[in-house]
Phi, psi and omega in degrees: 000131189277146190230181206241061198255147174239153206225147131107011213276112191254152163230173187274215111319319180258013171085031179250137172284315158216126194284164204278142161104053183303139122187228197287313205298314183215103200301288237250003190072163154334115193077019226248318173278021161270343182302304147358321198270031121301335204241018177294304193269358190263171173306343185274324182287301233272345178290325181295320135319290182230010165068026204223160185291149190216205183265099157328055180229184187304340160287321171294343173284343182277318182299334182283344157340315185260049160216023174264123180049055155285131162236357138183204196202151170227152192228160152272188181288332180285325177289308196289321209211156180258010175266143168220156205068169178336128179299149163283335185211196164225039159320298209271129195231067143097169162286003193232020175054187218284005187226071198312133169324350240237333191036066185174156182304109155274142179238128147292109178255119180246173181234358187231121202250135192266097156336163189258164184243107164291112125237208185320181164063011244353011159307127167243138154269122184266155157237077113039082167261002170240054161095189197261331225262293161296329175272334170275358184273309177291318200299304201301309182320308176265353183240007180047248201280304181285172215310174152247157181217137151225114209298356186122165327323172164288023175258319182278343156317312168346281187306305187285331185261335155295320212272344165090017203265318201290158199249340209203119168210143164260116162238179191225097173276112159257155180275104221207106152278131178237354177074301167200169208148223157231125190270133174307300200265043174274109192062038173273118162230111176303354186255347188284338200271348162117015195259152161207166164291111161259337180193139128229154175269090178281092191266183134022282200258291247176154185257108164300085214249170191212113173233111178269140192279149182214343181190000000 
């Protein structure tokens, strides 16, 4: 049965997802890439990157998790680009460079509607203006039998966790104080929405949560 999963989803301690003022400089807000260091140093990373070998431990086992049987994926706008408002150009193809990690169809959800983008590797990013609703529709539509992820931001995590659609999620507490930001679970309440705690995990870098849709 195809499912609705968020995978790799790191948080602070105090529950921020991301630290405040993203922009190029600091993709993630401020402090943002401190969320990051489990999963920086693993074998999943470091093959994604520079093609060398990393560390095979318990983040890693959780990180090979978000490509396992994906068939495609959805992002916010935020996720994708630090531009707002109308695009100016059709410069900016993403944070991750001509050959993106995700190989498989992205639905971009915007209000400012985009030609869709081939790249290497076979990642295409769509862009999506009429909602989360038509972008989980299209995603299910391109991944067939397999799953959908849906990568972030925490507004669009939100969004998907109001609609009660996600069935599965890993998140990742690391000890990381951010202070401000963006909290995942802000004016969430998982137990109305049907979720519990199914597995966790302690490593080193992060506390390894497993939240399951149960009704």
């Amino acid at each position: 049965m195809q499912k609705i999963r968020v995978h790799n989803f790191s948080v602070s301690a105090d529950g921020f997802a991301a630290g405040p003022n993203q922009d190029l400089t600091n993709p993630l807000g401020i402090g943002g890439m401190d969320l990051h260091q489990w999963f920086f140093p693993t074998d999943v990373f470091q093959q994604m990157v520079s093609k060398s070998a990393g560390e095979k431990s318990v983040d890693n086992d959780f990180a090979l998790r978000a490509s396992e049987n994906i068939g495609a994926r959805i992002m916010g706008r935020n996720m994708f680009s630090p531009v707002r408002g109308n695009w100016p150009d059709e410069s900016w193809k993403g944070w991750w460079g001509e050959n993106p990690p995700f190989h498989s169809p992205v639905y971009v959800l915007t209000n400012h509607a985009r030609k869709s983008i081939s790249m290497e590797g076979g990642t295409t990013f769509h862009f999506v203006t009429e909602g989360i609703d038509l972008a989980l529709q299209r995603a299910k539509e391109s991944a067939g039998s397999k799953d959908i992820q849906i990568c972030g931001g925490t507004k669009t995590i939100q969004q998907y966790l109001k609609a009660q659609v996600i069935d599965e999620m890993h998140i990742a507490v690391c000890p990381v104080i951010l202070g401000s930001g963006e909290r995942l679970f802000e004016n969430i309440d998982l137990i109305k929405l049907g979720y519990k705690i199914t597995h966790n995990k302690l490593s080193d870098k992060a506390m390894h949560l497993i939240i399951t849709k149960t009704h």
